[in-house]
C-alpha positions as CSV (number, residue, x, y, z in Angstrom):
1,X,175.3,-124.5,-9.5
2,X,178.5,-123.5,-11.3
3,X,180.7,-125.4,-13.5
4,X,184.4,-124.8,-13.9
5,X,185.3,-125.6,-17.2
6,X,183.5,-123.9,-20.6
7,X,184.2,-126.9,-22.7
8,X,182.5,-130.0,-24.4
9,X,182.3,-132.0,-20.6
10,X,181.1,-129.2,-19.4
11,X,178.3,-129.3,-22.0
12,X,177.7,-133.2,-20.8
13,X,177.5,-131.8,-17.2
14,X,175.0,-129.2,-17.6
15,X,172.7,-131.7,-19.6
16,X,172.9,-134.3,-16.6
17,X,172.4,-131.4,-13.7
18,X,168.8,-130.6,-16.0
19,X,167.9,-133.9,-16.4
20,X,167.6,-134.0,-12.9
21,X,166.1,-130.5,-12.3
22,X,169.2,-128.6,-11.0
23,X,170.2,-125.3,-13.2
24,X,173.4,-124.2,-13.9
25,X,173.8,-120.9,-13.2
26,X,177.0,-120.4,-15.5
27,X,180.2,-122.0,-16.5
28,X,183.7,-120.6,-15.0
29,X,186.6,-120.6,-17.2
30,X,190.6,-119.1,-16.9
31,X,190.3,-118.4,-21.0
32,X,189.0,-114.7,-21.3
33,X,188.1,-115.1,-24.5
34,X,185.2,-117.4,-23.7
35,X,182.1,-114.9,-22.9
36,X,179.1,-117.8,-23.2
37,X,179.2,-121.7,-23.8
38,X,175.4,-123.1,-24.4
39,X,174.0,-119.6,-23.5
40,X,175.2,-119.3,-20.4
41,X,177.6,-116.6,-19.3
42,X,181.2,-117.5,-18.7
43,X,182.7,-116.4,-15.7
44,X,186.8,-115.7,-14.8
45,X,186.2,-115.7,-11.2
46,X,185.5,-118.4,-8.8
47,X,185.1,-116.0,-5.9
48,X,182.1,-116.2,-3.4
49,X,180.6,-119.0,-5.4
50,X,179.6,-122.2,-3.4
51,X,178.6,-125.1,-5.6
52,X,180.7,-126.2,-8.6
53,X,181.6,-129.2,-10.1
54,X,185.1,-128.9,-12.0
55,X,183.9,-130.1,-15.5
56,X,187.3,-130.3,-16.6
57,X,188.3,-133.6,-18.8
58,X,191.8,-133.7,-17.9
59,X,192.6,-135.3,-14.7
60,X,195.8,-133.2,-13.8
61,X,194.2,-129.8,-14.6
62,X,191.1,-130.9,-12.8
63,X,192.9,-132.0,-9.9
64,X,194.9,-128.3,-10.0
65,X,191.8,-126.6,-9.9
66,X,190.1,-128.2,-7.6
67,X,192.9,-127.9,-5.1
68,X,192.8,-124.6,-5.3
69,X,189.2,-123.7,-4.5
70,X,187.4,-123.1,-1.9
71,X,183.9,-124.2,-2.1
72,X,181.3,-127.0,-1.5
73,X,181.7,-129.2,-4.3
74,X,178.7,-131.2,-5.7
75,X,178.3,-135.0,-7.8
76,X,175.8,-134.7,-11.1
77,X,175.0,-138.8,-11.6
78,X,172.4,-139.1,-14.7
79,X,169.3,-140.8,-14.2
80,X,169.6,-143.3,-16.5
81,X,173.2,-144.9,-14.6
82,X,172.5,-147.8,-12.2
83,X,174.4,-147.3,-8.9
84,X,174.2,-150.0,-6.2
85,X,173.3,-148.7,-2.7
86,X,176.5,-149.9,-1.6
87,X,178.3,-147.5,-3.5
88,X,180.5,-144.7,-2.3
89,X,181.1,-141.6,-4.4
90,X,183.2,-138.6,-3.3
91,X,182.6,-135.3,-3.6
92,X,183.1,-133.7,-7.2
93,X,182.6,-136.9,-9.2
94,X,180.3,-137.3,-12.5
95,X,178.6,-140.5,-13.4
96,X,177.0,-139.8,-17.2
97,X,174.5,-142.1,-19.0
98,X,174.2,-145.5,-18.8
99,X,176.8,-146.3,-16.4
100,X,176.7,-149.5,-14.3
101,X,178.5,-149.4,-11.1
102,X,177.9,-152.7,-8.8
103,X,177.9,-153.2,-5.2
104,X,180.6,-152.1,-2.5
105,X,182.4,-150.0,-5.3
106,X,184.3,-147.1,-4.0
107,X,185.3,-143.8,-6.2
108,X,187.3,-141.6,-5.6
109,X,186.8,-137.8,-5.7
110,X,186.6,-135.7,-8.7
111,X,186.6,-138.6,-11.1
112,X,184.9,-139.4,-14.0
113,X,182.8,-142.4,-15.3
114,X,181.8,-141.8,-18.4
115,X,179.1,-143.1,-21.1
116,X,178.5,-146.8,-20.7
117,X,181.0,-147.6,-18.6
118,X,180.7,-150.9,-16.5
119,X,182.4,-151.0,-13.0
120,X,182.2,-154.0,-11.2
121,X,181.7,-155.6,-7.5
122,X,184.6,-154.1,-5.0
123,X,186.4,-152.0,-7.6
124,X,188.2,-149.4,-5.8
125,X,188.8,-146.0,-8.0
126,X,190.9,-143.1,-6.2
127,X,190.6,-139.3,-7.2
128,X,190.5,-137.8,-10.0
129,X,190.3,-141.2,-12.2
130,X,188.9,-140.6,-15.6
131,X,186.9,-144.4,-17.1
132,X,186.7,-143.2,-20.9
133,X,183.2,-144.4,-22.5
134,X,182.6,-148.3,-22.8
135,X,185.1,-149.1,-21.4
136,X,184.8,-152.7,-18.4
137,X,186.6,-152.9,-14.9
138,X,185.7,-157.0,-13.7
139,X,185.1,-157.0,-10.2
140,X,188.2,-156.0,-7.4
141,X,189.8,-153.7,-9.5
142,X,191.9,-150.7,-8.1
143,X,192.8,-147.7,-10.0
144,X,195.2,-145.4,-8.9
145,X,194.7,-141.5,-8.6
146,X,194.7,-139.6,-12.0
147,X,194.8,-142.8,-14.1
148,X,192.9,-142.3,-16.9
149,X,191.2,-145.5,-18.7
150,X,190.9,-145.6,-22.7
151,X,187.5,-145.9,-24.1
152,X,186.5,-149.7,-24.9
153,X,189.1,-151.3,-22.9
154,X,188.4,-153.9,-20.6
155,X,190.4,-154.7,-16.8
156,X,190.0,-158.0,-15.7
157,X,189.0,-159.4,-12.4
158,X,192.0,-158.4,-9.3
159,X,194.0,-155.9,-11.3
160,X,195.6,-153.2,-9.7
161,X,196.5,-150.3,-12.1
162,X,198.5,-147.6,-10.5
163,X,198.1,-143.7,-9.8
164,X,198.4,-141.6,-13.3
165,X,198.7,-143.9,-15.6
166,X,197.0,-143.8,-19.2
167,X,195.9,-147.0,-20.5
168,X,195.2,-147.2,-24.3
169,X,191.6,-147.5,-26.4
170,X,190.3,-150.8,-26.1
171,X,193.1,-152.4,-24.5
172,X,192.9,-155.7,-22.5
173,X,194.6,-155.7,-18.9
174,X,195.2,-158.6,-17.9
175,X,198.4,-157.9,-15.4
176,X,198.9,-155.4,-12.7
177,X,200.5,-151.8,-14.5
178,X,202.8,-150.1,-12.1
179,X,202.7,-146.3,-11.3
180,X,203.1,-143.6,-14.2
181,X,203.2,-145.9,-17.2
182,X,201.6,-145.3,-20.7
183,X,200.0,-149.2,-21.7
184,X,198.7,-150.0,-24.7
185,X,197.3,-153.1,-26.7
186,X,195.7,-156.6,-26.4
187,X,196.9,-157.6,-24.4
188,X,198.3,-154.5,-22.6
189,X,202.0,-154.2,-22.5
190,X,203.9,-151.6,-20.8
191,X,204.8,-148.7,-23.7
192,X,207.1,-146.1,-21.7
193,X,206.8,-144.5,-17.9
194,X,204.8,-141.1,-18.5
195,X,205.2,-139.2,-15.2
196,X,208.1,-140.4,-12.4
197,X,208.6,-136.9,-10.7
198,X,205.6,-136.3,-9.6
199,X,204.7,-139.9,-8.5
């Protein structure tokens, strides 16, 4: 097992892969300068390597890499997170400790639900969605792709959030946030449109 990004998620990875007996072989990085990260050799090269998990915390760079590889890409869910069998869970995507994630939940590929975080029943996450630590999504929530959810906030019950958004540190989201918009506070409040472009 492989993981493409020498950084402090990585480090989180590598800990929740030997938890559960799987060995990381090395961490992959673009940054020459890196040579070892928790001593393990860094590699520059992703060629003729099968399993990786992008362990990058940035949802746009993580979604760049990924689309560029070619290779079977793994989930690392720590022991300690409760999953209902209902659950789907793409390809790529880390659940760390202590997560709860409750029944007929779908997420997405390549995302990330972090320390602590609490996802409810029928919450929908697309790819590369980043749930920061602590933070609560009620039940029926929808995330769009590359939104990326502030640590402590909380999303109530039939919100729709859309795709690359950035919601603010212990926010409250009470209404629906439209596509590409920063949104802070409690309660949340629109703060300015982030990406339009690329939407």
């Amino acid at each position: 097992m492989y993981l493409y990004g020498a950084s402090g998620h990585g480090k989180v990875i590598k800990e929740i892969l030997e938890v559960q007996g799987i060995s990381v072989d090395a961490f992959i990085d673009d940054n020459q300068e890196i040579r070892e990260l928790c001593g393990l050799p860094v590699l520059h090269s992703a060629e003729n390597i099968s399993e990786i998990i992008v362990s990058i915390g940035s949802n746009r760079v993580r979604k760049i890499v990924a689309e560029r590889l070619t290779c079977d890409f793994k989930t690392a869910i720590h022991p300690s997170a409760v999953i209902s069998p209902s659950v789907e869970i793409g390809e790529g995507t880390v659940v760390m400790a202590g997560a709860l994630i409750n029944a007929e939940s779908s997420i997405g590929k390549h995302c990330i639900i972090n320390t602590g975080v609490s996802v409810d029943h029928e919450c929908v996450l697309e790819d590369y969605v980043h749930v920061s630590p602590h933070a609560t999504l009620c039940g029926d929530v929808h995330v769009g792709e590359g939104t990326w959810v502030g640590a402590g906030t909380t999303v109530i019950q039939g919100i729709r959030i859309g795709r690359w958004c950035m919601i603010g540190a212990g926010s409250v989201v009470t209404k629906d946030i439209p596509d590409g918009y920063l949104a802070v506070g409690n309660r949340c409040k629109l703060v300015k449109q982030i990406i339009s472009d690329r939407l």
